[in-house]
C-alpha positions in Angstrom: 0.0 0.0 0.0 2.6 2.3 1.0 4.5 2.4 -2.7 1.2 2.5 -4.6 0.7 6.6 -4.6 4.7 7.1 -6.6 3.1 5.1 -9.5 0.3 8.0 -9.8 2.6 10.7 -9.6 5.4 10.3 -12.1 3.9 13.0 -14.0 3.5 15.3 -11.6 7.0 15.3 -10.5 8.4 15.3 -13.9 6.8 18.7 -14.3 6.0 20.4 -10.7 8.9 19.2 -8.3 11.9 19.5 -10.5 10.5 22.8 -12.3 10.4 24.1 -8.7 13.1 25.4 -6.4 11.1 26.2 -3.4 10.6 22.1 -2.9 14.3 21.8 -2.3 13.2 21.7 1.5 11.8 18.3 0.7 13.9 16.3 -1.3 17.2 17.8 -0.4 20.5 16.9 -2.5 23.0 15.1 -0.4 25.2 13.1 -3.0 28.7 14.8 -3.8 28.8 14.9 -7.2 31.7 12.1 -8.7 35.0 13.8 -10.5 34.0 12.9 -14.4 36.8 10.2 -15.3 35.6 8.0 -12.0 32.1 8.5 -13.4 33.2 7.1 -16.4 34.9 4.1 -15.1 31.8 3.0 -12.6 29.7 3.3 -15.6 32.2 1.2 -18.0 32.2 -1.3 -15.4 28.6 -2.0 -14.6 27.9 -1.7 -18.1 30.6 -4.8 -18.3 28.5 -6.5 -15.1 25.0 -5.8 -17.5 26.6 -7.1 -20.7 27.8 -10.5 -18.6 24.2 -10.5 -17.5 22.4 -10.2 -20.3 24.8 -12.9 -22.2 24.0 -15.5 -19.4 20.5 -14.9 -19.7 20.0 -14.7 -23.1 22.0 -18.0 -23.1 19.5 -19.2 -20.9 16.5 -18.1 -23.3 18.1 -19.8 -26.3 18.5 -22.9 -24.3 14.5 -22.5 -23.1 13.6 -22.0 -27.3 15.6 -25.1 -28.1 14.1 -27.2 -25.5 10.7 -26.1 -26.3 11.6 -26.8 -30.3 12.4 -30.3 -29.5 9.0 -30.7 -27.1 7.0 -29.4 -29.5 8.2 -32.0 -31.7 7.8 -34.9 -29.3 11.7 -35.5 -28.4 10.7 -36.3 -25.0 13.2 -38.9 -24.5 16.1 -36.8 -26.2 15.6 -34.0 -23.9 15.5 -36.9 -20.5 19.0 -37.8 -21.9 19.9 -34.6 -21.9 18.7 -34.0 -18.6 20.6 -36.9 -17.3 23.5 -35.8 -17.4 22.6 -32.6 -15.7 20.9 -34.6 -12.9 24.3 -36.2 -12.2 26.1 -32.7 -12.2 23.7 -31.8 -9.5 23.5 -34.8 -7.4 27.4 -34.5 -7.3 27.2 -30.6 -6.1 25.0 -31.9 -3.2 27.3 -34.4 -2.3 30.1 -31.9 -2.4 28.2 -29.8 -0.4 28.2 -27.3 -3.3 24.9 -25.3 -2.0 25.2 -21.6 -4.1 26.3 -23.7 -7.0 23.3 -26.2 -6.7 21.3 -23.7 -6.5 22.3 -21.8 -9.6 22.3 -24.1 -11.0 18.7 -25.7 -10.6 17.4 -22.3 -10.9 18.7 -22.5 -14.4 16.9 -25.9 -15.0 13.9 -24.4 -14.0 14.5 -21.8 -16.6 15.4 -24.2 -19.1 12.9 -26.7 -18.6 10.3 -25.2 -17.5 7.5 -26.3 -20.7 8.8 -30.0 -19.9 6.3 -31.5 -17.8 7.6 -34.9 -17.8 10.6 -33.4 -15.8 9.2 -30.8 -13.1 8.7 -34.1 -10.8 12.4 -34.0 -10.6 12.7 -30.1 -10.7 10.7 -30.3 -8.0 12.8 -33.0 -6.3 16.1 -30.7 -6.3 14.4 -28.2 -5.4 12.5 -29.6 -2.4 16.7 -31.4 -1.6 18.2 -27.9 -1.2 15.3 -26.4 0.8 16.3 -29.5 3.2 19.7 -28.9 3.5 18.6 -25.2 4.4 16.4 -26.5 6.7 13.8 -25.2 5.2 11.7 -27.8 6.3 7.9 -26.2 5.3 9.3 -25.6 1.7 10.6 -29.1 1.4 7.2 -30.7 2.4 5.2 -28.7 0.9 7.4 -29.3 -2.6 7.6 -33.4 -1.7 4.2 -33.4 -1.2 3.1 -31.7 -4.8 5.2 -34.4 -6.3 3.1 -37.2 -4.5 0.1 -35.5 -5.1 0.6 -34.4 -8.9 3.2 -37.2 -9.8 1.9 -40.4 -8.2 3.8 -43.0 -11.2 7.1 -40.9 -10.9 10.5 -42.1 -10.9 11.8 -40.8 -8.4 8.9 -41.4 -5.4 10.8 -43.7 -3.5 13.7 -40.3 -2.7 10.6 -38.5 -2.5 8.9 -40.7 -0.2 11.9 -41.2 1.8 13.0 -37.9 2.4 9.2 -36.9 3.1 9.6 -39.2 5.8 12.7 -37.9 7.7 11.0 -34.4 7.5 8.4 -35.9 9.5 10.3 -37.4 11.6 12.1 -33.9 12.4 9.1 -32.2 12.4 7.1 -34.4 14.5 4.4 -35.0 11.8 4.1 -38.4 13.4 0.7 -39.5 11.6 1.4 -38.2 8.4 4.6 -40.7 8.3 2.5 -43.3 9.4 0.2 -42.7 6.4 3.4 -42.5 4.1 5.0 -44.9 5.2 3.2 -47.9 2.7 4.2 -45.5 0.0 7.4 -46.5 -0.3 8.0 -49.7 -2.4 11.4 -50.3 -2.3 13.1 -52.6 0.6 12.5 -50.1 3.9 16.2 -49.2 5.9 16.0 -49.6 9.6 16.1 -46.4 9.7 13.3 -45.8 8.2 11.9 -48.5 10.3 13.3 -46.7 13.8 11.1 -43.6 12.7 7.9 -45.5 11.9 8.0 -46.8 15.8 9.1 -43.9 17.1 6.1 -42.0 15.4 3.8 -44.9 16.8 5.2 -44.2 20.5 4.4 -40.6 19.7 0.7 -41.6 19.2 0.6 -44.0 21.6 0.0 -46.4 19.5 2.6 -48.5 22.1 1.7 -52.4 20.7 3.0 -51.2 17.1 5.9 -49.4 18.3 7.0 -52.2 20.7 6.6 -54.9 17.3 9.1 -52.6 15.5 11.7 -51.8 18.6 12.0 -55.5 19.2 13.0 -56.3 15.7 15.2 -53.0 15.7 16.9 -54.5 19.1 18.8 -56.9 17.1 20.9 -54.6 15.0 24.0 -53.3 17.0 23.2 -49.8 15.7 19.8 -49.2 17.2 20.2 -51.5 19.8 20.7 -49.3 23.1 18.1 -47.0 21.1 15.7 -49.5 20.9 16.1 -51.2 24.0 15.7 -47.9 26.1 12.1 -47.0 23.9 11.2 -50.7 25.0 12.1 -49.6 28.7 10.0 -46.1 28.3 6.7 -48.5 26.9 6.8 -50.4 29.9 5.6 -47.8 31.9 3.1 -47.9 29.6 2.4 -51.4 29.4 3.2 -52.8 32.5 4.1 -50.7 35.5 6.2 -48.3 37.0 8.5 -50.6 38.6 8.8 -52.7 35.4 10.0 -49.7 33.7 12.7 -48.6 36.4 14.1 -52.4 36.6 14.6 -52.3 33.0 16.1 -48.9 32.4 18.8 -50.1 35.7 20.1 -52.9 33.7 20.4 -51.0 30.8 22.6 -48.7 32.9 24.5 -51.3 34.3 25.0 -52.9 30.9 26.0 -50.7 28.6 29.1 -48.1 28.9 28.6 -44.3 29.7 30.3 -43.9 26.1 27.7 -45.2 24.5 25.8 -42.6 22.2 22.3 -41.1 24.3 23.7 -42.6 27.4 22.4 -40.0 29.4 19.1 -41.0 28.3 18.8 -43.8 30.6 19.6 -41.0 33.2 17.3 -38.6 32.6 14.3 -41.2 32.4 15.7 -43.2 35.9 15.4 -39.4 37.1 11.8 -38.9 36.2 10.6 -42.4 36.9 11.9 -42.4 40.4 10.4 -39.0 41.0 7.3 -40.6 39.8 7.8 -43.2 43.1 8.1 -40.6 45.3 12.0 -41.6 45.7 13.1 -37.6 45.4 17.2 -38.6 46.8 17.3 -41.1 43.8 15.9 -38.5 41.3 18.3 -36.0 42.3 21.3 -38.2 42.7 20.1 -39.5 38.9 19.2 -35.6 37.4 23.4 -34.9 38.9 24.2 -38.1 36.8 22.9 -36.9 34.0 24.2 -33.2 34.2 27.4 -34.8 34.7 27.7 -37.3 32.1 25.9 -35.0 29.1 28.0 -35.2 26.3 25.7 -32.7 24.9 25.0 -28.5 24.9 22.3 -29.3 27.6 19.2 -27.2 26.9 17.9 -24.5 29.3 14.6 -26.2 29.9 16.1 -29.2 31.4 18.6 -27.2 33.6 15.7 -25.3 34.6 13.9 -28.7 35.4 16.7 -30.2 37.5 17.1 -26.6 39.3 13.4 -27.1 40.6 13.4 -30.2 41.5 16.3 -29.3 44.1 14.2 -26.0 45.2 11.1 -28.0 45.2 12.9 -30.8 47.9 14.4 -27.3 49.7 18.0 -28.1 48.2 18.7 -24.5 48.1 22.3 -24.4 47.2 22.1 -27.3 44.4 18.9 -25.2 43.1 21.0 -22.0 42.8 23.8 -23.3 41.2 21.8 -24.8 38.4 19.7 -21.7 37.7 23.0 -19.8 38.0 24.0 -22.0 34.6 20.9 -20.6 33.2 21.5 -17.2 34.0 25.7 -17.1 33.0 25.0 -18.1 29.6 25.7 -15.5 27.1 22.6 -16.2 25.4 19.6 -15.7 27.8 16.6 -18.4 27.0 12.9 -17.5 28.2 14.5 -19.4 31.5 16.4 -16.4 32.5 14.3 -14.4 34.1 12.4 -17.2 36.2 16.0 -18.3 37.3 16.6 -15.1 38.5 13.6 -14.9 40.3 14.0 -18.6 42.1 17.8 -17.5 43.2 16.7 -14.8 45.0 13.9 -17.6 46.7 16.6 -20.0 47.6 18.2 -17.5 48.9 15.8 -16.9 51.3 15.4 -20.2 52.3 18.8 -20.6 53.5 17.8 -17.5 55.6 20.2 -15.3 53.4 17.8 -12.5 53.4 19.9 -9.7 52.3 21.0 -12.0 49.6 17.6 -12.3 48.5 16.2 -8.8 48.9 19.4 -7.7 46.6 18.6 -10.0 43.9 14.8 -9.2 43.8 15.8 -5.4 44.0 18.1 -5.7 41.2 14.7 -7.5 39.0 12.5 -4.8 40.0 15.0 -1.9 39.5 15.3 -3.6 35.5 12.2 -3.5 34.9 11.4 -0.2 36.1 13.8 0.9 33.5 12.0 -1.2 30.8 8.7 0.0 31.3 10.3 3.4 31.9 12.1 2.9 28.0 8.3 1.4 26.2 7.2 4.8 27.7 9.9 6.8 25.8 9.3 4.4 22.9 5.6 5.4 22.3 6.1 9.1 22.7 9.4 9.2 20.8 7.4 7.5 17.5 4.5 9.8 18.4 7.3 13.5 17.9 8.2 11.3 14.7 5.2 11.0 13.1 4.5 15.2 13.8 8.1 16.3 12.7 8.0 14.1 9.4 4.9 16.1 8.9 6.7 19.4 9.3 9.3 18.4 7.5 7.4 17.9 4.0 5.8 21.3 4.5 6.1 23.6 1.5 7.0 27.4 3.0 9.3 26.3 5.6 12.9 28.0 5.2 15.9 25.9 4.4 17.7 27.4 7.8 13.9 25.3 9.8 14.0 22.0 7.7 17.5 21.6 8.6 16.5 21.9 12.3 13.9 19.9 12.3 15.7 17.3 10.0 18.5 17.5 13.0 15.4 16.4 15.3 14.2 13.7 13.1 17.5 12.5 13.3 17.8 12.5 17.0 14.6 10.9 17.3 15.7 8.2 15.2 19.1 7.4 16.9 17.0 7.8 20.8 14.6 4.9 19.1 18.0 2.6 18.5 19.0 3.3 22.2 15.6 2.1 23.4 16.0 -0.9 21.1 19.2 -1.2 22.3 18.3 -1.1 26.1 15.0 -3.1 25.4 17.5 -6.4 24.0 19.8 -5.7 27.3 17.1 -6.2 29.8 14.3 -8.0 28.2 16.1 -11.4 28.6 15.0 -14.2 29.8 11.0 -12.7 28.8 8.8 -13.5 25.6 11.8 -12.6 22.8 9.2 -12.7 19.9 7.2 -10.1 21.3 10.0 -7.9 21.2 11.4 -8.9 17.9 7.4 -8.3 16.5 7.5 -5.1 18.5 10.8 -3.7 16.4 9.3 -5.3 13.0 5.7 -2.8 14.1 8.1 0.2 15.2 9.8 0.2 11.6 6.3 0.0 10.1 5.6 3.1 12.3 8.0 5.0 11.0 7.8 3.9 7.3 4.0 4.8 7.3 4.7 8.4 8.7 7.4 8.9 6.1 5.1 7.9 3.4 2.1 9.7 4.6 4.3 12.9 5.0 5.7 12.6 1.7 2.2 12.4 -0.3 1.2 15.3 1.8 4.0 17.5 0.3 3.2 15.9 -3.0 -0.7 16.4 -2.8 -0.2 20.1 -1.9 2.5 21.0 -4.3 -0.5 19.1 -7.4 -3.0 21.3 -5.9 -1.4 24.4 -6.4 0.6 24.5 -9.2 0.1 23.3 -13.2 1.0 20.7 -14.7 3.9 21.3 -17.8 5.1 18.2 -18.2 2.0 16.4 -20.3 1.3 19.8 -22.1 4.9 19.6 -23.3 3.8 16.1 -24.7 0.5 18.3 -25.8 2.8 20.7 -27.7 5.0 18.6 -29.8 1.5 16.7 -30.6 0.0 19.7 -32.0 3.4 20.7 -33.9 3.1 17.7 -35.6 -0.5 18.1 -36.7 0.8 21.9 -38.3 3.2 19.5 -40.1 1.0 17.3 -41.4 -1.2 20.1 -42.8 1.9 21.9 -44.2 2.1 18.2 -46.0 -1.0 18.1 -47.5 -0.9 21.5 -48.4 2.2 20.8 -50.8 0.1 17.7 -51.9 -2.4 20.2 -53.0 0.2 22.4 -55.2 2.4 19.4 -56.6 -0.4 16.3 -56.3 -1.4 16.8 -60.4 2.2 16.6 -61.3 3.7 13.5 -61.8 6.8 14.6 -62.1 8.7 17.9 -59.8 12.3 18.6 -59.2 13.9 19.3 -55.4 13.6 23.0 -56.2 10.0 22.3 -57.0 9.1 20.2 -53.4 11.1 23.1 -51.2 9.1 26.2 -53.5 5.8 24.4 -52.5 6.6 23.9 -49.1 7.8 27.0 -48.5 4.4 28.6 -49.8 2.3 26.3 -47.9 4.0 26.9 -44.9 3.2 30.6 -45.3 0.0 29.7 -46.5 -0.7 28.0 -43.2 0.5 30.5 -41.2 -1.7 33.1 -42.4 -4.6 31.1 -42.2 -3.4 31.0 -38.5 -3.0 34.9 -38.2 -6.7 34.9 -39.9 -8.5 32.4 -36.7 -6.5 34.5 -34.4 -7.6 38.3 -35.7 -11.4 36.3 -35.6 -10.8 35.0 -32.3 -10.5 39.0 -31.4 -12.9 39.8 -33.1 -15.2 38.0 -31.5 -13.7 39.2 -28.1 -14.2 42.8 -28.6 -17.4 42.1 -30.1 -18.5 39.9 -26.2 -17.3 42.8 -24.3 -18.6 46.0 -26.5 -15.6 47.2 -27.9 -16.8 48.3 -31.3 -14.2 51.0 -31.4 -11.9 48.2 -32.0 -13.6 46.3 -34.7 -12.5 48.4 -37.9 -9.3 47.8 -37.0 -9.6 44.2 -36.6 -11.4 44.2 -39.4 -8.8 45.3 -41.7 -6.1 43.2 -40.6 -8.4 40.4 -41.5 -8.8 41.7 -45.0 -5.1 42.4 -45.1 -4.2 38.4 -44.1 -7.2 37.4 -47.0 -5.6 39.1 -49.6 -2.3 37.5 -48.3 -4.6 34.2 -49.0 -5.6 35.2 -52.3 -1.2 35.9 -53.8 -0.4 32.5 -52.3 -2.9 31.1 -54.2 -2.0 33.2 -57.1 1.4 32.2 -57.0 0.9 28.8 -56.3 -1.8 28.6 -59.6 1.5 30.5 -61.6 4.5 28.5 -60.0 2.9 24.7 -60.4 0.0 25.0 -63.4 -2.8 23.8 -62.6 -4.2 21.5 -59.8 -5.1 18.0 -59.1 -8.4 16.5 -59.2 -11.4 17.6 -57.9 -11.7 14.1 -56.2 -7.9 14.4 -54.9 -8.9 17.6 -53.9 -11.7 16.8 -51.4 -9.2 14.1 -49.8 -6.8 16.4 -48.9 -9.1 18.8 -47.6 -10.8 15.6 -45.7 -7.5 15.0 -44.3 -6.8 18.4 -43.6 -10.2 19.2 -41.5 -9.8 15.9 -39.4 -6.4 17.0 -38.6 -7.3 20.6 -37.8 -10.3 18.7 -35.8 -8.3 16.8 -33.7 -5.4 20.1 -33.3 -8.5 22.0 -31.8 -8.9 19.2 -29.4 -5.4 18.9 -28.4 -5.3 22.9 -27.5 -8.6 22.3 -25.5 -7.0 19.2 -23.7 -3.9 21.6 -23.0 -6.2 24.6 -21.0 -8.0 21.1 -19.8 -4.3 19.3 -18.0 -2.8 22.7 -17.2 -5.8 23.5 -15.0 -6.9 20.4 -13.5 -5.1 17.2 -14.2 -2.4 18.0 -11.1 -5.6 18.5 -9.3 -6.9 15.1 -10.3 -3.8 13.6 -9.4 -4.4 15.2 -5.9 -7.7 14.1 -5.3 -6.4 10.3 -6.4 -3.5 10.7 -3.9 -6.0 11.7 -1.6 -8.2 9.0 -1.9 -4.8 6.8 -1.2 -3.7 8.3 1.7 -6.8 8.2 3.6 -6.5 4.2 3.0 -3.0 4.5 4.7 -4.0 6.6 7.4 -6.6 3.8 8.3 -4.0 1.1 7.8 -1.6 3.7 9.7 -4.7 3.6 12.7 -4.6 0.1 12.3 -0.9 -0.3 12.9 -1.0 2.2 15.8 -3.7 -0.4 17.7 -1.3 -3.5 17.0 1.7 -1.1 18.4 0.0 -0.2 21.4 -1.6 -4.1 22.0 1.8 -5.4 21.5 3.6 -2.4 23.7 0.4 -3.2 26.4 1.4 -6.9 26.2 5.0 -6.6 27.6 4.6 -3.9 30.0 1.6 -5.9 31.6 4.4 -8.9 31.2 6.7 -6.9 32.9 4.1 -5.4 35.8 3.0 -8.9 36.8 6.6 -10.4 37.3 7.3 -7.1 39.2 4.0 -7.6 41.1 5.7 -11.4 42.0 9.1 -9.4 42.8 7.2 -7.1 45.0 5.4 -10.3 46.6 8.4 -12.0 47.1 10.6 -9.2 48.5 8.2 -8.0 51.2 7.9 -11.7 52.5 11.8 -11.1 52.8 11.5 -7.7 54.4 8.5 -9.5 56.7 11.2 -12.3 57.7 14.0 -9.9 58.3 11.4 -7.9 60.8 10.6 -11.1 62.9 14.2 -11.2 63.3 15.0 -8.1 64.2 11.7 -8.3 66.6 12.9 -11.6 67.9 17.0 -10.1 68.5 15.3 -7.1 70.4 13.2 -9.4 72.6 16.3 -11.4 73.4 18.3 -8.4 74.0 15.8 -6.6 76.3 15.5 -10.5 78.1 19.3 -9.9 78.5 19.2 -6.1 79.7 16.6 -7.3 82.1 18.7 -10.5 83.4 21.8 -8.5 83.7 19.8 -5.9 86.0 
């Protein structure tokens, strides 16, 4: 919406902005101009970038005609043999790892074969293959899918099937593997087979995935695997018990090198929590903090971290939510850790402790809600100054002041950003990121609204020249074409006429011509003075007429002396045909001229108008998201403050019984002592 309005007013900059100095305010020059031999040199070498450019792609295009040559004459299985060996090219790039290149390079398939629909399964394919290795994994279903849809006999289905499958299987589109799976006609891998039952654990479909982890067992590769998803169903299937005896011998059996040991630890953890045996959990959730040959993720941290608060082990609870909070990149944990520190604190009766770390929380998010504040009325002097800015009498000495505001404004909104991603860790990080993305849109809209403002005043009040320029040479070329047929009319009897001839003739009919034009003028006058009773000007008038006829009348003369004779009477009436339809369609030209001059800017306007009031109420609309989103995070930030507040007069409520119960034991002295 916001680029629609500069399509609309091409014209009216072409011939109001540049024609006028006084817009300089708006648009100001800022480039310093280039010495001429640099110029020269940029300019030779993009033109040697475009001429590279427009040779590969015309390369391209030939390529595209020849291939759609040979389809049109049924060379299907020539151009699959060709294809081929382009296929190989690219399957090698993959395996190389050759990403930019493969994806030149099937872009340029697409190109190439584009017409050949006996090859866009495999187009699709390649393409659907690189969004993978991306990890674009939305693009590469949704490709893969089209292909099993739209190309159900194809070649290639069972890489299509297969691949299909493992982005289910990292996607966690359990059923929709499960419906594949049958799809796939060749001899299944045990891989293939070690997704299926994982996706029927994931549905609890346990008797299925039990069938397929017993027969996956046997292979040394997914054995452990296998065996510990056998352990998991039990719990399931049998009991709780049964499911802790069998996860122990598996931890007894198998070395701590093994790949996913740790999983045997952090299910022996959960499962004994499960029995109410809390000393086992923890002594099993240290195990597997200590044993992780893995980046452990925040949410499991933050899981072992309240299991030790939750069973009042205050100082093994601290120093796991202190790994959450040292790492350099804060998770949505952060904050909660932060929070639960200070708690632990306090119950190991380190108050101050406590009441520190809870002051510091509160005292950060005072300054954030303190920053959204400046935020909002920071965009708010924006909007108004981008609006004084595009105003048309403003001096050049107040647009630079106010551009110098504009620009402060701008780099105070980065600080705020900057302060915003400092201290809003550990909180809702998409809000923020959606808050930034609305808060360029913000700006961007009052830009664009105060640029069509500057533009819809400047077509109001002043003419348009550009399109009556266009007007112009238009009408000069319809005097031309009269001064044409005009020679036609002294030479068009003749069958033969020298050079000297053709310029005599034109020269006479271009005088001719412009008599005839003195003539409509002196009538035009007349016809004035005659409207506004000037009769005292009319024998004048009138014999300048009569002086231009007789003008007429030697032309004609001449002409009837010079060229002898005429042509047809039938030739005649053409030309004069010709010559009223052109003088017809001159008279409407010189009306459409008065016409643009006068209103078309105007029309312009009142189309720009029409467009800006749809971007103010997309503008209004933006402003409610801003505030909704702005709303959100404060009232984010007010509630965990609320809990800080909460929290840290419990503290201050501790610390006074104890300073009530050292009193009372001091007086008891004082009185003992007496």
């Amino acid at each position: 919406m916001k680029k629609i309005f500069f399509a609309l007013i091409l014209l009216v900059l072409g011939s109001t902005l540049v024609a006028q100095e006084d817009i300089t305010s708006i648009f100001k020059p800022v480039e310093k101009e280039k010495p001429l031999i640099e110029q020269l040199k940029e300019e030779k070498r993009e033109l040697a970038i475009l001429e590279e450019e427009i040779s590969y792609y015309f390369n391209l295009l030939q390529q595209r005609a020849a291939v759609r040559e040979l389809y049109k004459r049924g060379k299907v299985s020539n151009l699959k043999k060709v294809f081929s060996k382009t296929a190989k090219i690219i399957e090698r790039m993959f395996e190389e790892k050759l990403i930019k290149k493969v994806a030149l390079k099937i872009g340029e398939q697409k190109i190439i074969y584009g017409d050949v629909v006996e090859l866009q399964d495999q187009l699709l394919y390649y393409r659907a293959k690189l969004a993978y290795i991306k990890n674009d994994y939305e693009k590469a279903q949704g490709l893969l899918e089209e292909i099993v849809e739209d190309y159900p006999r194809s070649a290639i289905m069972n890489p299509t099937i297969l691949l299909l499958e493992e982005i289910y299987f990292i996607t966690g589109l359990d059923q929709e593997l499960i419906d594949i799976f049958d799809q796939y006609i060749a001899e299944k891998s045990l891989q293939q087979n070690f997704w299926l039952a994982q996706a029927y654990y994931n549905t609890a479909r346990y008797t299925e995935a039990e069938t397929y982890f017993n027969i996956l067992k046997k292979d040394k590769k997914f054995a452990f695997r296998s065996e510990s998803m056998l352990a998991l169903i039990s719990y399931f299937t049998e009991d709780l018990t049964s499911s802790i005896e069998k996860f122990s011998l598996l931890e007894n059996r198998y070395s701590k090198k093994v790949e996913h040991y740790e999983y045997i630890l952090i299910s022996l953890a959960r499962l004994h929590l499960v029995n109410d045996d809390y000393e086992m959990a923890l002594a099993y959730y240290d195990n597997y903090y200590e044993n992780s040959k893995v980046d452990i993720p925040d949410e499991i941290i933050y899981e072992i971290a309240m299991q030790n608060y939750s069973n009042k082990k205050y100082k093994r609870a601290i120093a796991y939510f202190n790994i959450i909070i040292e790492k350099p990149i804060k998770s949505q944990y952060f904050a909660s850790a932060k929070f639960f520190v200070a708690v632990s604190e306090q119950g190991q009766g380190n108050y101050d402790q406590a009441e520190n770390t809870l002051s510091e929380m509160i005292n950060r998010n005072n300054i954030l809600m303190e920053t959204m504040n400046t935020k909002y009325s920071l965009l708010e002097k924006y909007s108004k100054l981008r609006r004084q800015l595009t105003q048309k009498n403003i001096t050049g000495e107040e647009w630079d002041k106010l551009k110098l505001q504009s620009d402060n404004i701008e780099n105070a909104l980065t600080q705020t950003n900057n302060t915003l991603e400092a201290l809003y860790t550990g909180l809702d990080i998409n809000s923020l990121a959606t808050l930034q993305i609305l808060e360029e849109e913000y700006m961007s809209y009052s830009s664009t609204i105060a640029d069509m403002d500057a533009i819809i005043l400047l077509a109001q009040t002043l003419p348009n020249k550009r399109i009556p320029d266009i007007l112009d040479r238009e009408i000069a070329s319809s005097d031309s074409s009269i001064i044409t047929l005009q020679v036609l009319s002294y030479l068009g009897h003749r069958p033969h006429f020298s050079r000297k001839d053709y310029d005599f003739a034109k020269a006479l009919a271009y005088e001719k011509i412009h008599q005839e034009n003195l003539l409509n003028t002196w009538r035009e006058i007349e016809e004035i003075a005659t409207q506004n009773d000037h009769e005292e000007m009319l024998p004048s008038i009138r014999n300048s007429q009569n002086n231009i006829e007789e003008n007429l009348e030697s032309i004609n003369v001449i002409a009837q002396y010079m060229f002898k004779g005429k042509p047809s009477d039938d030739f005649q009436d053409l030309i004069q045909d010709e010559a009223f339809a052109i003088d017809r369609n001159k008279k409407e030209l010189m009306a459409l001229k008065k016409d643009v001059i006068k209103n078309f800017n105007k029309m312009i306007a009142q189309r720009l108008s029409n467009q800006k009031e749809i971007m103010i109420a997309e503008f209004e609309g933006l402003q409610f998201i801003y505030d909704d989103t702005l709303s959100g995070l404060m009232e984010e930030i007010m509630c965990a403050n609320d809990q800080y507040q909460y929290s840290l007069l419990s503290i201050l409520f501790k610390q006074t019984q104890i300073m009530d119960k050292e009193y009372k034991e001091f007086q008891e002295r004082v009185r003992n002592e007496q």
